[in-house]
C-alpha positions, 0 to 999 in steps of 0.5 A: 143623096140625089134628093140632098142635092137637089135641094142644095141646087134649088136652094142656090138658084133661088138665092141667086135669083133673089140676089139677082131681083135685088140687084135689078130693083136697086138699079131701077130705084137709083137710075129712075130718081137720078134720071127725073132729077138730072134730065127733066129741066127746071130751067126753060133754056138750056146751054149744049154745055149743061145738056153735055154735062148732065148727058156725061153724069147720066153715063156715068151713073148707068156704068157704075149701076151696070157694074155694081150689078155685075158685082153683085151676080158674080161677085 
């Protein structure tokens, strides 16, 4: 019975760990595309209003990809 519940143990810590792989791997490849697109400039001048407004949306995006990650340990 100890050895059954070992297994089960290890079982879940690996699912956990593989959801938790996956969650950090879909932060990484949403972040990094989002960040290159919004903070590399295609522009040689840019207004404090443009700079604010991508700075804000950059923000934004890493909450909601901290919170998904979040939902996706716990959840």
């Amino acid at each position: 019975m100890v050895f059954l519940g070992l297994f089960v143990l290890g079982a879940l810590s690996l699912f956990t760990q593989t959801i938790l792989y996956l969650a950090i791997w879909f932060t990484f490849t949403t972040i990094f595309p989002i960040y290159s697109l919004y903070c590399v400039p295609l522009e040689p001048i840019e207004t404090e209003k443009v700079k604010r407004y991508k700075s804000k949306k950059l923000v934004s995006i890493g909450v909601f990809s901290v919170l998904f990650l979040l939902v996706v340990i716990f959840g």
